[in-house]
N, C-alpha and C positions, 0 to 999 in steps of 0.2 A: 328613704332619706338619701340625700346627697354627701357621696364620701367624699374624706378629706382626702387633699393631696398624699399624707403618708399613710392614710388606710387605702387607697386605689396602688401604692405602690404596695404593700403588705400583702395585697391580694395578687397583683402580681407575682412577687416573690415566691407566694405559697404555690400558684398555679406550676410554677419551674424547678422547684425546690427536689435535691434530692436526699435529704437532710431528714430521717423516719421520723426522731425525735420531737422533732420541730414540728414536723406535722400530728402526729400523734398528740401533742398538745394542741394543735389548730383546733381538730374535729374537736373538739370537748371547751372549748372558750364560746362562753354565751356574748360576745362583745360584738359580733359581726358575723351574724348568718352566711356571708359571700365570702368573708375568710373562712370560714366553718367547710365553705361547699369546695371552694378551691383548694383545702386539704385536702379532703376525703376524696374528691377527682381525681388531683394527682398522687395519690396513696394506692389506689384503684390501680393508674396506669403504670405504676413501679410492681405493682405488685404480679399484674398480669403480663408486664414487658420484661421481668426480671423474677425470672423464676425461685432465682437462689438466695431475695433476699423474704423471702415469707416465710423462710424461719425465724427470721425477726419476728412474727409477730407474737410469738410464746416468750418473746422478752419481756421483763418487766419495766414501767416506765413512768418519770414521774408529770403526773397532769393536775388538771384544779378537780379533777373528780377523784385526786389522791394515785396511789400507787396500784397502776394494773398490768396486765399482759397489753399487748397489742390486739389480740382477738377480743378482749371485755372492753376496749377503749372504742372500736366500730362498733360493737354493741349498743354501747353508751350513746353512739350517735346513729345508727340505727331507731332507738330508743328513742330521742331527745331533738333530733335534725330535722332541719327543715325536710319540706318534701322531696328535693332535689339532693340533700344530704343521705335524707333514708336510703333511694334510690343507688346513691353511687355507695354507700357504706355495705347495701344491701350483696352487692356487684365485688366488694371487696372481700368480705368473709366467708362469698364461695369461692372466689379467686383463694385467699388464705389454705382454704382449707381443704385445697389440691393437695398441701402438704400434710401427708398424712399422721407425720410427728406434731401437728398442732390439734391431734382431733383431741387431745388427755390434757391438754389446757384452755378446755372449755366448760364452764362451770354452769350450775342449774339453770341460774339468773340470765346466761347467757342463750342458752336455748330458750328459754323464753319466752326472751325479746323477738328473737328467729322467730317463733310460732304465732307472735304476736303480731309480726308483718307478716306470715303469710294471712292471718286474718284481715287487717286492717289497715294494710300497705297500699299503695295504687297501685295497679296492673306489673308496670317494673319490674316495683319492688316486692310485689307478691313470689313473681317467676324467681327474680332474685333469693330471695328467702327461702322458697320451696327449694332450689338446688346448693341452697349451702345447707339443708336438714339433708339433701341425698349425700351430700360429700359428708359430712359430719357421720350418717350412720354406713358408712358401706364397709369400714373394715375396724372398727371400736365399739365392740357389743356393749362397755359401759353406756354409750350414747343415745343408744335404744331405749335403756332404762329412761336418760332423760328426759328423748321427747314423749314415751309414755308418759311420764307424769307430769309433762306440760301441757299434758289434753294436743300433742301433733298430730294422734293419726286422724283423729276428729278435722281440727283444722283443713288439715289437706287433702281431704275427703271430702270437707265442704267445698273447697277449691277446686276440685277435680270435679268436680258436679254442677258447678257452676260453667266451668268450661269445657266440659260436653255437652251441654245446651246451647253451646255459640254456635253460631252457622258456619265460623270459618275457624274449626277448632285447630289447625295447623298455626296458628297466628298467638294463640290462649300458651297458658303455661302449663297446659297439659302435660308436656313430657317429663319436665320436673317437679310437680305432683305425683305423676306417675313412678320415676326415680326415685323419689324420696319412700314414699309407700313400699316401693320393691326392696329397698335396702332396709326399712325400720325393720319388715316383718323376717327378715331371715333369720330363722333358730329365736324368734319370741315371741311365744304363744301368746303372750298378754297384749302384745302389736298387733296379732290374728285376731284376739280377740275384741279390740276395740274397733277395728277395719268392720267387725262382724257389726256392732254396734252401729256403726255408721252409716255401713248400709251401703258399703262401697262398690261392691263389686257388680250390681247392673250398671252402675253410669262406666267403669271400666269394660265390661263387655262391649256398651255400646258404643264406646271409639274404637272397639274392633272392627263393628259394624259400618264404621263408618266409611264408605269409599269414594269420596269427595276424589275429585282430578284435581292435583296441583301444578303450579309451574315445575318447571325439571331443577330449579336452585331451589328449590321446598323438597325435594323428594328424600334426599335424605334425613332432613328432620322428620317427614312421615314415615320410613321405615325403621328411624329409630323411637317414634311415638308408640309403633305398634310391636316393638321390640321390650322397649319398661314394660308396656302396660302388660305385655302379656307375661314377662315377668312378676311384675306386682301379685296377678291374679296367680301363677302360681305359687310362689310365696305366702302367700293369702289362703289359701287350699292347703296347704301341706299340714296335713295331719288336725283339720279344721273341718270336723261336719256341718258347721253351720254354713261356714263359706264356700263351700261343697256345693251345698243343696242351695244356694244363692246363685250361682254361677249355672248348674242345669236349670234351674225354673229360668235365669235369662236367657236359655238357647244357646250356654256358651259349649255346649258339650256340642253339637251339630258344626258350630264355627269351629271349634277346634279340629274338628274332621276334615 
């Protein structure tokens, strides 16, 4: 539909706006998708251009979906946003949660939503999702607990195997798939053993295997694709017979040589 001259300047406004608040209420008003999107954009780029104010986002704040943090209100639109909202909110709560003092105001409901885009996000917001569960679990073992019980390692398991069957897996969201996986399972057995369940660690071996030539501006995303991943897989093995014996039946014990 055709905006009105003061919803075309509204969305302006939000597009430039350096004002958390205001935006923080954007993303969560059902009244204008394009205001919705031009929050969360520029929420995105304060967040990733201005390292020191993402501690705002453990603030609490008041929206029409009531009183939250800043990391449950990108959820919320994560959750609820347009496609192009998913995408940029997805973008903003791994951006967020660089800061490591916001991984303990992240609630069940919140992880989630995370595992819920990496299932059913577009491509994006899938890669998106997958590295705000790595950043969420790399140094807050409560968070582990969470994405266990939000069925994550499953989820990103099915991601990671989907995109090792792409022909140009340097391009897939492989690496943070592989991220995420490598940090849930550190020091929790019940992470080892839903990875085991999954069935994860042949489609991880075989982007070891994989030795596609990239251009030389790709190279260092392929040495650090095969840097998680083979993280992951030890992470995944440690003190796991099943994931053990998944990794030699793939031939990973000879690769590893």
């Amino acid at each position: 539909p055709m905006l009105t001259a003061h919803e075309r300047a509204n969305v302006s406004s939000l597009s430039k706006s350096n004002d958390i608040p205001t935006l923080i209420s954007a993303i969560l008003k059902d009244t204008s998708h394009l205001a919705m999107e031009a929050a969360i954009a520029r929420l995105n780029e304060i967040l990733y251009q201005e390292p020191g104010k993402r501690s705002s986002m453990r603030e609490i704040y008041a929206t029409p979906s009531g009183r939250v943090s800043g990391v449950s209100a990108m959820c919320l639109c994560l959750n609820q946003g347009t496609p192009q909202a998913q995408h940029n909110a997805a973008a903003a709560i791994c951006t967020a949660l660089l800061d490591d003092h916001n991984d303990s105001h992240v609630s069940q409901s919140d992880v989630e939503v995370m595992v819920a885009a990496v299932v059913m996000g577009t491509p994006p917001t899938q890669l998106h999702a997958a590295a705000a569960l790595a950043n969420l679990c790399c140094s807050h073992h409560p968070n582990r607990d969470k994405v266990h019980k939000a069925g994550g390692i499953g989820a990103l398991a099915a991601l990671l195997s989907t995109c090792a069957m792409h022909s140009h897996i340097i391009h897939t969201a492989i690496l943070e798939a592989a991220s995420a996986l490598r940090n849930a399972c550190i020091a929790h057995p019940g992470n080892r053993q839903a990875l085991f369940h999954a069935n994860a660690v042949p489609p991880l071996v075989k982007v070891l295997l994989d030795e596609s030539q990239v251009a030389a501006s790709l190279r260092e995303r392929q040495v650090a694709i095969h840097e998680n991943v083979a993280g992951a897989l030890r992470n995944a093995c440690n003190q796991h017979n099943g994931n053990s014996m998944l990794f030699a039946k793939a031939d990973g014990v000879s690769l590893a040589m």
